[in-house]
Structure formats: C-alpha cells, structure tokens
N, C-alpha and C positions, 0 to 999 in steps of 0.2 A: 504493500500500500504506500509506502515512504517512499520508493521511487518513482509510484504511477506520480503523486504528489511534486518530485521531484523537476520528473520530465514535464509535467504539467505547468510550470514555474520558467522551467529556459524557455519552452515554447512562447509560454505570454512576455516570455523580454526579448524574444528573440524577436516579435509579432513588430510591434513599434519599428524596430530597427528598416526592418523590411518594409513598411508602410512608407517611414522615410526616402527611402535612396528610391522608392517608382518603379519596382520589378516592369512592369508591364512596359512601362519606357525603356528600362535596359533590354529590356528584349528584344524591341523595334532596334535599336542601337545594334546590338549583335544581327538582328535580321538585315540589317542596312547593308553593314559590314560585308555578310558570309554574301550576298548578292554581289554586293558592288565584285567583289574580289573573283567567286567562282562561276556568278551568269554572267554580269554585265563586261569583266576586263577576260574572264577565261571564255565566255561567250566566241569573242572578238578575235582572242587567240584560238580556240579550238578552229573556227573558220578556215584560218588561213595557216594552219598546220604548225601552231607552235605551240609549249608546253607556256605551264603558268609556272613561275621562276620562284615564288617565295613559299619556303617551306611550312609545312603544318603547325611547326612549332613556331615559326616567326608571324605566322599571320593570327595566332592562338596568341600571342604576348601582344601585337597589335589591338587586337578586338580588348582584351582583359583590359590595357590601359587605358580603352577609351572609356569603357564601361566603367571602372575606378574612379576615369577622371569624372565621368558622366553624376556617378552616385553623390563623390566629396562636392560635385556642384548643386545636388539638389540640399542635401545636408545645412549646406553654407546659406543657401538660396533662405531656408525656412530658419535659418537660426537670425537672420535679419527681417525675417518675416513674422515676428512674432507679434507684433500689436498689430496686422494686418488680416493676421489667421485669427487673432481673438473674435473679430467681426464678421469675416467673409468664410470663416469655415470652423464654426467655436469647438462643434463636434467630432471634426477630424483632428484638431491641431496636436502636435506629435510635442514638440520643442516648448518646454515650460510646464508640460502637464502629463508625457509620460516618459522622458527623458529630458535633462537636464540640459541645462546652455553649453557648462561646463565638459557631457561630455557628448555631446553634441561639436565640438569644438575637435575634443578628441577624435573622432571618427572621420569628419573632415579631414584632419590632418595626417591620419593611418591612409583613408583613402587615394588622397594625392599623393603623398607619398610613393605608394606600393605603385601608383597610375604612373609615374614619369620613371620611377624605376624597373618597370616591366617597357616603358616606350623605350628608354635609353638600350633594353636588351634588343628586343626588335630591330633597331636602327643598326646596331655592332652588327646584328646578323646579315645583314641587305648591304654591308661595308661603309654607312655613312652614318655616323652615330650624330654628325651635326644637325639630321635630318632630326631629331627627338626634342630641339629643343623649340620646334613649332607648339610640342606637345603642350610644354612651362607656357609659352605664351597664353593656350589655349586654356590650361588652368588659371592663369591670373587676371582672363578676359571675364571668367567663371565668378571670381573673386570680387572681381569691381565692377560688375553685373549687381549684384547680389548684393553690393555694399550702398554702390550711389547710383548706378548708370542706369538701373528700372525705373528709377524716380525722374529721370531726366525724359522729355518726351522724344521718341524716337530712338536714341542710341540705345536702350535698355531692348527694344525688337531686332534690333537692326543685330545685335550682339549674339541673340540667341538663333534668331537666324543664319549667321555667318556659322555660327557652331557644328547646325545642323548641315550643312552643307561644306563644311570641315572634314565631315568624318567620310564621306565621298570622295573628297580632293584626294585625300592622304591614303586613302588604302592605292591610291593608284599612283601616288607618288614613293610609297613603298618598294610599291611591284614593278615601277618604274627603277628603281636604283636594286631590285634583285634582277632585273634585267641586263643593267649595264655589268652587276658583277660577275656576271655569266659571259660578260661578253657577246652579249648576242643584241642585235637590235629590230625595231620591227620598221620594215619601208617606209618613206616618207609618205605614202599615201595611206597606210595602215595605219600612222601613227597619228594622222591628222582624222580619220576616222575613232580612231581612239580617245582624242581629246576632245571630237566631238563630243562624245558620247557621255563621256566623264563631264564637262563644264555642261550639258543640257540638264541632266539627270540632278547637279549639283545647282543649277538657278532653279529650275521646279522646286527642290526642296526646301532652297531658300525663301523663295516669293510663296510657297502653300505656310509656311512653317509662320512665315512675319505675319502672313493675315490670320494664323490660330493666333497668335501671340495679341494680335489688338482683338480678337473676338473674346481672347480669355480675361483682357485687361477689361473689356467694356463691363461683363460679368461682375469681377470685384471692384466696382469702382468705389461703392460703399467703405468701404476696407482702407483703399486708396487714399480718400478726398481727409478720411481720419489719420492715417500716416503723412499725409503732406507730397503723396507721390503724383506730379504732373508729367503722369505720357500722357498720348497721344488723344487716348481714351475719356482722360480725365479734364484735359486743356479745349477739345474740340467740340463743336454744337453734335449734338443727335444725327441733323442732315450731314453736317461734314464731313463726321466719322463713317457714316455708312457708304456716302461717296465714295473716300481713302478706301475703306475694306473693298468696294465693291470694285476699282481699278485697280487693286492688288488682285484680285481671284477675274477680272479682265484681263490680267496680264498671261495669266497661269492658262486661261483659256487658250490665248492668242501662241504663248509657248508649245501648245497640245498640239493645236492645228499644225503648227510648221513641223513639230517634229511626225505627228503623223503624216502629210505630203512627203516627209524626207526618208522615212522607212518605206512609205508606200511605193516611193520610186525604187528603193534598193528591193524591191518585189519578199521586204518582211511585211504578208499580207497580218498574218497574225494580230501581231500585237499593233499593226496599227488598226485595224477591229476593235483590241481591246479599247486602245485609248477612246475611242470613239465614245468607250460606257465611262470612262473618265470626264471626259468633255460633259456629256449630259450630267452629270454630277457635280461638277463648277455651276451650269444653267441654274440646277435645284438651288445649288447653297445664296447663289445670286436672288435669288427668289426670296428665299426665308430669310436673305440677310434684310431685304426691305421690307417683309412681314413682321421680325422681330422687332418686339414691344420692351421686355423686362429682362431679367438676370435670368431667368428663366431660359425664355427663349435663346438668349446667348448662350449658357447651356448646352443646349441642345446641338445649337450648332457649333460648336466646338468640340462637341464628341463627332458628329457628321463628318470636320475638318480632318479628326486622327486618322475616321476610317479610309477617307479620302488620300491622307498622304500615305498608308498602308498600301491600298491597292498602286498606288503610283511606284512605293517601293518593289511590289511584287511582280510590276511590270517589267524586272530585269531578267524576270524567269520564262515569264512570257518570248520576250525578244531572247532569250538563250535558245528555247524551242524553237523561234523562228528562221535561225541561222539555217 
C-alpha cells in the first residue's frame, strides 16, 4: 500500500512539470523536425539518388536540443507570466500555485543547459560546432521574449515566429554541413530546388505561426491590459486587429496558391490536391476570424490555427509520397 501511495505522489509532481514544458507542443517540434529532415530534405534527396548524410545519433541530439531549448522557453515564458495567468487562466496556472518560482527557475536553467549542450554535440558531429551557437542565440531570443519583448507590440510575434520557422532552417543547415563533411554536394539546380523548399515551408510557418500568436494574444487580452502588456492585440481597435490577422492568413493563402502552381508544374499532383484542403481552411479561418465576437470565439480559432499548421507540417509526407 506505501508504495501504490508512493508512486501515487511522483506521479502528481511529476503531473505539473509536464503540464509546464507543453508535451503536445514538443511533439509538433519533434514532428516538425523528423519531416523536415526525412520527407521534406530526404524526400528531395531520395529523388535524385542520394543518401541523407547526418546520422541517427546526430539528428536525435539535434531534435533533443530543440525540444530542451523548446521546454526551458515555455518554463521561463510562465515564470514571467505569473500575474497574467492569475487572470487569463487562474485554473490552469502551474508557477506560484503548484511549483514554485524558485524552482521553476531551476528547470529553466537544467533545461537550456542540457539544450545547447546536446546542440554543441550535434554540431562537433556534422564538423562545425560554430554552427550550435545559433542554438544560444535562439535561447536568449526565448529569454527576452518572455522577459520584455511580448509586452512590446509586435517584436514579442515577430520573435516567436522566427522561432518556429528556426527549427526548419537548421535541420537543413545541419544536413547541409553533414553534407559538405562527406564531401559530397548536391547540383546547382538541386540545391536551388532544395532551398526552395526549405525557405517556403519555413515562411508558411512563420506567417501561420505570427497570426496564432495575435489570435492567442487577442484571447488574453484581459490578463494583458492588467500586466501593462501593449502588442498588437492590446494597442489596436477591434476593426484593425482583424484587418492585420486577416492579411496575415491573406498572405498564407497567396503562399498556398504559388507553391501549389509550382508543385503542380513539377507534375507533384499529390500534394498539390492536398494543399488545395489547406487553402479552403485559411477561407474558413478568414470567415470566423470576422465572425469572432469574444475570448471565446478567439479560442476557438486558435485551436482551428494549430490544427491548421499541423496539416501544413504533415504536408512534407504528403510531397515525400509524391516524388
């Protein structure tokens, strides 16, 4: 009975920690990654008859660091969010009420830690370890996000967006320098196919990622206007805001279109089909973003948003099948 008691005990502390760091976001993060890496860049490579250059072990320390770095940033995020969560979410708030600031502080700093020392491996492995110090940048963009830059209007979106569309640049800038340390390189017309591919997939992310981030800020604005946080959200009229979101997920449309004509011409029927259920899925959110009334309904579509950059990410399995 002492141990069911026991186990009963690390389960419910272990529970918080977990709620913290966003399971369900580190996954997307790892789901991002193992695409980008073995549909979207081994895709490209399987085609035209070459191996994918970075090992199992070197692309496994990649993902782990980003996911580390990914956690310590959510950690750090709510440990400055604490009179913000009091309002906007009293129910869920983790920091103050079932962990402490103090070690709230600590696990932040386990986490990045172990994050730039598992990228720093990574890097040694692929032969350029100066490439890991993107990593540090990456966490201290995390840091002063989370400290002043959310509160400021626009760079606090702008920041978490770049983030997200980070973690695309770098697995191919990885597999880019296990390429070179192979000695092997891929044609110039390969490689300009390659870099399409990589900067499309990484602005999509960017511009879907920045309009969740102002749909999520319009949500807590309650929260916001009490902590003294003026984005975009909080500084701009009702009509304004919906404007800005709705020529941000304009853009993402206008992004769909071209890259489906440009798959379509390379006869990937496939996945430019799928996009097409992508497309009518920007139309919807366009619709509910000028239906939306209350916290509520931003809600709503903010979760519509994740599922939306989901299928976008799982489009790189799609176009792997279409090769």
């Amino acid at each position: 009975m002492n141990k069911i008691v026991e186990k009963l005990k690390v389960v419910k502390s272990i529970k918080p920690f977990l709620q913290l760091i966003r399971p369900l976001n580190l996954l997307i993060v790892i789901l991002t990654s193992l695409l980008t890496w073995k549909a979207l860049i081994g895709g490209v490579y399987e085609y035209f008859h070459m191996p994918l250059f970075m090992e199992v072990e070197t692309i496994s320390l990649l993902i782990a660091s980003l996911v580390l770095l990914a956690a310590g940033g959510y950690v750090i995020n709510d440990y400055f969010d604490v009179v913000i969560d009091e309002i906007n979410k009293p129910k869920r708030q983790i920091i103050g009420t079932k962990i402490s600031r103090r070690a709230a502080v600590i696990y932040y700093g386990v986490l990045t830690a172990l994050g730039i020392l598992a990228a720093f491996w990574a890097a040694i492995n692929v032969g350029n370890y100066q490439i890991a110090m993107v990593h540090i940048i990456f966490a201290l963009a995390l840091w002063f996000y989370s400290e002043q830059f959310k509160y400021i209007k626009f760079w606090g979106n702008f920041i978490v967006s770049l983030s997200t569309a980070f973690v695309i640049v770098l697995i191919w800038m990885f597999e880019f320098f296990a390429m070179i340390q192979n000695t092997e390189f891929l044609p110039p017309k390969e490689q300009g196919l390659m870099t399409y591919l990589v900067l499309g997939y990484a602005f999509f992310a960017f511009i879907a990622t920045f309009v969740r981030e102002l749909v999520k800020d319009r949500q807590d604005v309650p929260g916001d206007l009490r902590a003294g946080v003026k984005n975009l959200a909080v500084t701009m009229s009702e009509k304004g805001f919906k404007l800005l979101t709705a020529i941000g997920l304009g853009i993402n449309l206008a992004t769909l279109v071209i890259a489906q004509i440009f798959l379509y011409e390379m006869e990937l029927i496939l996945v430019s089909w799928y996009i097409l259920v992508l497309e009518i899925i920007v139309l919807y959110l366009i619709w509910a973003l000028f239906k939306a009334e209350n916290e509520r309904d931003f809600g709503i579509m903010s979760l519509y948003l994740k599922v939306y950059m989901i299928a976008g990410i799982l489009s790189m399995q799609i176009l792997y099948i279409s090769w």
